[in-house]
N, CA, C and O atoms as a GROMACS GRO file, in nm:
protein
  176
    1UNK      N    1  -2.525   4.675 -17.085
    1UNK     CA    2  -2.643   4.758 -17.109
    1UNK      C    3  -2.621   4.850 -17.229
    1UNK      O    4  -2.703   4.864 -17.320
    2UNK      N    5  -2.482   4.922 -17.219
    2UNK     CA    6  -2.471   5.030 -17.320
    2UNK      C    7  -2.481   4.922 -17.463
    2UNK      O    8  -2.560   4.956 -17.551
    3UNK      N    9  -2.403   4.801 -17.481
    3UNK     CA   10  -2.376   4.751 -17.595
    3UNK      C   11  -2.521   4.701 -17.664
    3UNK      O   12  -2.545   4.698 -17.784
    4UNK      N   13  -2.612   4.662 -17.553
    4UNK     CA   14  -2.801   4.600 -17.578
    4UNK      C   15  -2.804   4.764 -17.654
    4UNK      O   16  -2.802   4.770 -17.777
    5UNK      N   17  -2.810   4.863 -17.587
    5UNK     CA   18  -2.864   4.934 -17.660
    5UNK      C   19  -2.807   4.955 -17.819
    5UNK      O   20  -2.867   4.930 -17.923
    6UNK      N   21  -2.658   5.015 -17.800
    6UNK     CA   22  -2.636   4.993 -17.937
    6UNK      C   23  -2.687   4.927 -18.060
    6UNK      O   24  -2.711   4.970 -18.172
    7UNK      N   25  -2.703   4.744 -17.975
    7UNK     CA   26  -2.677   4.678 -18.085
    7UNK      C   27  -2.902   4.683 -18.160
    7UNK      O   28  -2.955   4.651 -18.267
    8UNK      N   29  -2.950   4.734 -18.041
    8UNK     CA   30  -3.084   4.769 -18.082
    8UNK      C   31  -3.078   4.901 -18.194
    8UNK      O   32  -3.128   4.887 -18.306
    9UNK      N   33  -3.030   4.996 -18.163
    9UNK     CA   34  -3.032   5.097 -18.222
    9UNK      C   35  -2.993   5.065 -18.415
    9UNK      O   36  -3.046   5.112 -18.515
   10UNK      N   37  -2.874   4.962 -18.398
   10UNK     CA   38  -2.845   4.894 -18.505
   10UNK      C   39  -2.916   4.847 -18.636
   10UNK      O   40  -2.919   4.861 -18.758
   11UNK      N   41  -2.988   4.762 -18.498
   11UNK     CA   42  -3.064   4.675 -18.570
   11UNK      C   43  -3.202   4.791 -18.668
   11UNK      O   44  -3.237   4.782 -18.786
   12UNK      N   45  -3.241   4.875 -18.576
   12UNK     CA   46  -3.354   4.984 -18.618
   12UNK      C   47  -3.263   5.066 -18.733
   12UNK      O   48  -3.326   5.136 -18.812
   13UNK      N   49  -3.166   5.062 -18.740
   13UNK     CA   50  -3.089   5.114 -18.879
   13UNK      C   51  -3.108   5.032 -19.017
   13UNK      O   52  -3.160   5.060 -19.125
   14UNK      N   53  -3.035   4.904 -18.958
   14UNK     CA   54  -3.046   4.798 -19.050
   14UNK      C   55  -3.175   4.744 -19.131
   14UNK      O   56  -3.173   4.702 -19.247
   15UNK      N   57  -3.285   4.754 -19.047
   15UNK     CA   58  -3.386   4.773 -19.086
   15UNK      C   59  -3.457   4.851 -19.142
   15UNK      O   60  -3.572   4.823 -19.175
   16UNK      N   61  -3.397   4.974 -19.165
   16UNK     CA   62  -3.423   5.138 -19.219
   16UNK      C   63  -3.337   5.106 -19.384
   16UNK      O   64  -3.351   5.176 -19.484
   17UNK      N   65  -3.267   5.008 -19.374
   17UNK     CA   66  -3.169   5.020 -19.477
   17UNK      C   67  -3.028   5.063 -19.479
   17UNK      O   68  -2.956   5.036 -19.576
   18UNK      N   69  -2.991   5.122 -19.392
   18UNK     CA   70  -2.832   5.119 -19.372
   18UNK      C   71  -2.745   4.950 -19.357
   18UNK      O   72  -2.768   4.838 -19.313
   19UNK      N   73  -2.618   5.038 -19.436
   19UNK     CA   74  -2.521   4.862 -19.401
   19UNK      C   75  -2.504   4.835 -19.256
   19UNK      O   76  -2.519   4.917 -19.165
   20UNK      N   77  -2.479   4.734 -19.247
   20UNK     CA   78  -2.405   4.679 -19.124
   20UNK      C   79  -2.313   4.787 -19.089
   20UNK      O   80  -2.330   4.856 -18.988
   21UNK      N   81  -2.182   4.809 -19.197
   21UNK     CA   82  -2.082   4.915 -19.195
   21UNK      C   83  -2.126   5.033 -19.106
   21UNK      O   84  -2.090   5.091 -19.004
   22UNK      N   85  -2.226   5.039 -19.204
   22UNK     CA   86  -2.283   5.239 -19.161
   22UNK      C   87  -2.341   5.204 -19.034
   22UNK      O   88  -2.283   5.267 -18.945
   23UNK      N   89  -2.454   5.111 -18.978
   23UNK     CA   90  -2.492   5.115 -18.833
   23UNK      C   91  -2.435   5.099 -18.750
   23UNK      O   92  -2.459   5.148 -18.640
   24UNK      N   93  -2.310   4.999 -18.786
   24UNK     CA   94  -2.222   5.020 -18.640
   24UNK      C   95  -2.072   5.126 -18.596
   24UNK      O   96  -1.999   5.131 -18.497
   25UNK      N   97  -2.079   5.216 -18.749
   25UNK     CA   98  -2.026   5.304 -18.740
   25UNK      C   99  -2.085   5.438 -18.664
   25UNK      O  100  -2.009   5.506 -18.596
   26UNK      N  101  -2.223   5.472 -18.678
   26UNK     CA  102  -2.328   5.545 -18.674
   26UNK      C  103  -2.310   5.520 -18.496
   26UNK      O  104  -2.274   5.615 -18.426
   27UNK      N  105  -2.343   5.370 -18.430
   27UNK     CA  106  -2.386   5.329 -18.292
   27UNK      C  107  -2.304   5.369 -18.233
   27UNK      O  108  -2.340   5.429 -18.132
   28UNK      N  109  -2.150   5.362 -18.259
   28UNK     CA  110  -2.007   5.368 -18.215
   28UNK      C  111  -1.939   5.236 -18.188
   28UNK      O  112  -1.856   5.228 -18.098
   29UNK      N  113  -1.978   5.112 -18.277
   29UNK     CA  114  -1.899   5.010 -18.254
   29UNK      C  115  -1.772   5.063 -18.308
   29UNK      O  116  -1.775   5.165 -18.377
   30UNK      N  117  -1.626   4.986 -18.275
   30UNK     CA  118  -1.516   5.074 -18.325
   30UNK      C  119  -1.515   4.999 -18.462
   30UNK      O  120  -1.449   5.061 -18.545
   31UNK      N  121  -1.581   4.860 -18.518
   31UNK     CA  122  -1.559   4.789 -18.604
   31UNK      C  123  -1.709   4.739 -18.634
   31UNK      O  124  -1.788   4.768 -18.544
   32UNK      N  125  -1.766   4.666 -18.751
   32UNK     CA  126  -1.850   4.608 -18.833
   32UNK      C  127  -1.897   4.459 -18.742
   32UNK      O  128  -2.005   4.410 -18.707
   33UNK      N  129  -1.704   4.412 -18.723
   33UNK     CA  130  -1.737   4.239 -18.658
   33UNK      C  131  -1.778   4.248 -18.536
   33UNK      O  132  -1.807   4.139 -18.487
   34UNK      N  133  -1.793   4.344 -18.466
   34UNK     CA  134  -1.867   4.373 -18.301
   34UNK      C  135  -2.010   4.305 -18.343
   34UNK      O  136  -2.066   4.199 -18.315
   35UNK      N  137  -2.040   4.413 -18.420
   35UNK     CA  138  -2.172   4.390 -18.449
   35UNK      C  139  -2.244   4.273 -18.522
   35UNK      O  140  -2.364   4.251 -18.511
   36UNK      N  141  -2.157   4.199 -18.599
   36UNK     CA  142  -2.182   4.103 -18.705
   36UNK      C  143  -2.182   3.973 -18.567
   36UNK      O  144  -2.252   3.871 -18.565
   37UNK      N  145  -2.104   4.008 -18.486
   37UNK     CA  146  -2.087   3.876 -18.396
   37UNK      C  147  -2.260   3.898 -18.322
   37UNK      O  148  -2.339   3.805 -18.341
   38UNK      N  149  -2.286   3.962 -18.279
   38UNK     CA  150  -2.408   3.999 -18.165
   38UNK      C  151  -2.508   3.965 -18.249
   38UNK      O  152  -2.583   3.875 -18.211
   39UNK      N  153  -2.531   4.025 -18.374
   39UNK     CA  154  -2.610   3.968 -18.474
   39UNK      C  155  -2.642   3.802 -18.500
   39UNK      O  156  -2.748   3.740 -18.490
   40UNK      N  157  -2.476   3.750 -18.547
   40UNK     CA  158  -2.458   3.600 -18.506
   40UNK      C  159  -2.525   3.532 -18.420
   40UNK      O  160  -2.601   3.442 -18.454
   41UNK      N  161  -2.501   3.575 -18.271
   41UNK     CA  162  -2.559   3.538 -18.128
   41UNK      C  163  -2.694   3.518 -18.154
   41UNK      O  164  -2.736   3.402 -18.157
   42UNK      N  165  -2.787   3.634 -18.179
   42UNK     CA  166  -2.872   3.667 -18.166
   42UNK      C  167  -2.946   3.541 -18.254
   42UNK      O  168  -3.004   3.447 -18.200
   43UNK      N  169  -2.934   3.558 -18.374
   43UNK     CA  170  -2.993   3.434 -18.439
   43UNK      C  171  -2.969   3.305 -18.420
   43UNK      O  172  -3.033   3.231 -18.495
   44UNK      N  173  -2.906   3.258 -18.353
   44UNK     CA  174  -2.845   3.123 -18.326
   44UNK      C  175  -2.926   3.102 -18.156
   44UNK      O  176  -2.904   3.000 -18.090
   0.00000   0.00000   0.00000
């Protein structure tokens, strides 16, 4: 649940224009590839 939200919150960054870097730094992923993977998922 906590990570859905994150990776939403993300995405509403990413879409604002922040990097990948900065949104999942911003969400509290501890790393970029957390997020790059869920992203992955997501489109596939």
């Amino acid at each position: 649940m906590r990570q859905a939200l994150r990776s939403e919150r993300a995405e509403a960054l990413i879409g604002a224009g922040e990097s990948v870097e900065r949104a999942s730094h911003v969400v509290g992923f501890g790393d970029a590839r957390m997020l790059r993977r869920l992203r992955a998922r997501g489109a596939g």
